[in-house]
C-alpha positions in Angstrom: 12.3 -3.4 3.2 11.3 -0.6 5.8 12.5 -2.9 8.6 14.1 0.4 10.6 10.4 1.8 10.4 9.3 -1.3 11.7 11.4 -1.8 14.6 10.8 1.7 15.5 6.8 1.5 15.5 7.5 -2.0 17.3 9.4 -0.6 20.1 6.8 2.7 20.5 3.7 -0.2 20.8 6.0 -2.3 23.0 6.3 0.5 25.3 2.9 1.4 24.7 1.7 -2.5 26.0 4.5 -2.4 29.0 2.4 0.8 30.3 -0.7 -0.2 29.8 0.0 -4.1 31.6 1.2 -2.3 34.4 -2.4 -0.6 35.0 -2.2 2.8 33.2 -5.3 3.7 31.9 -5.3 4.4 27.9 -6.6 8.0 26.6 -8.2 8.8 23.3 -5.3 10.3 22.1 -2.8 6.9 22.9 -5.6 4.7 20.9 -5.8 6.9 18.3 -1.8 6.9 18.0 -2.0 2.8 18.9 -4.4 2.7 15.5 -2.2 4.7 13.7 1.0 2.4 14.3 -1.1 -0.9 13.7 -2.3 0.4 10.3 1.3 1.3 9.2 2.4 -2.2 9.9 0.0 -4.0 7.9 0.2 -1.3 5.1 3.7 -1.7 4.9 3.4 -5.7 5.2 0.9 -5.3 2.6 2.9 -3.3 0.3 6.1 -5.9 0.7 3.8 -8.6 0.5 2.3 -7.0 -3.1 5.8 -6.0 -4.4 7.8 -9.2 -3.5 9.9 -8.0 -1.1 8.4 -9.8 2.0 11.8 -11.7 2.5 9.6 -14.6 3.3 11.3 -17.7 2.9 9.0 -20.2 3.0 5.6 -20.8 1.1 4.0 -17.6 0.5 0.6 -16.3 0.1 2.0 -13.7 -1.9 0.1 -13.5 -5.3 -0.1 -11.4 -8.7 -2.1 -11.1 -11.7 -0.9 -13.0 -15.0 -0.1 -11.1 -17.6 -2.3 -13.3 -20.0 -5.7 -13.8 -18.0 -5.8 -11.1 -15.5 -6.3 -14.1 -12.7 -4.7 -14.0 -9.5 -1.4 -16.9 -9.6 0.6 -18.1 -7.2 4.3 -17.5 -7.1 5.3 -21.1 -8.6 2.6 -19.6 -11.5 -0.4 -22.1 -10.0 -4.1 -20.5 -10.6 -5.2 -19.5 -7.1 -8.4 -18.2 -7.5 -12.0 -19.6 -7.5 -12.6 -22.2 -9.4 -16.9 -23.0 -9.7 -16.0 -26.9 -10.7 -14.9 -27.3 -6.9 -18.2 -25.9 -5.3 -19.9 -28.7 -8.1 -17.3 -31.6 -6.9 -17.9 -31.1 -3.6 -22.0 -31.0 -3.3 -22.2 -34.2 -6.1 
């Protein structure tokens, strides 16, 4: 999902990083724009990563709220949240 934005924000920081390895010195306005384009990446990552649609194939860190306790759970429906009986197993 959003991939073509992606690539295209991508490419612009790509370009961005070949000018700025080659010497160029960076202006307010270009790390302003830089800002911009990292904070649309990991908005968007967030928002596919909220909604399921990360495309991730492996284990995912992805999590939601259970309909019947309001805790976070894990995809596979494991509790992933804090759990006070570890912080006790692990001082005694």
């Amino acid at each position: 999902m959003f991939n073509g934005i992606c690539d295209a924000l991508h490419r612009e920081l790509g370009e961005l990083e070949d000018k700025f390895a080659s010497g160029a010195k960076m202006n307010g306005q270009e790390l302003e724009h830089i800002d911009k384009m990292a904070h649309a990446l990991k908005s968007l990552a967030t928002y596919e990563a909220m909604t399921g649609n990360s495309g991730y194939d492996g284990d995912s860190y992805a999590r939601g709220r259970s309909r019947m306790t309001g805790r976070y759970v894990s995809r596979d429906g494991g509790y992933s949240g804090y759990n006070p009986q570890d912080d006790y197993n692990r001082r005694y």
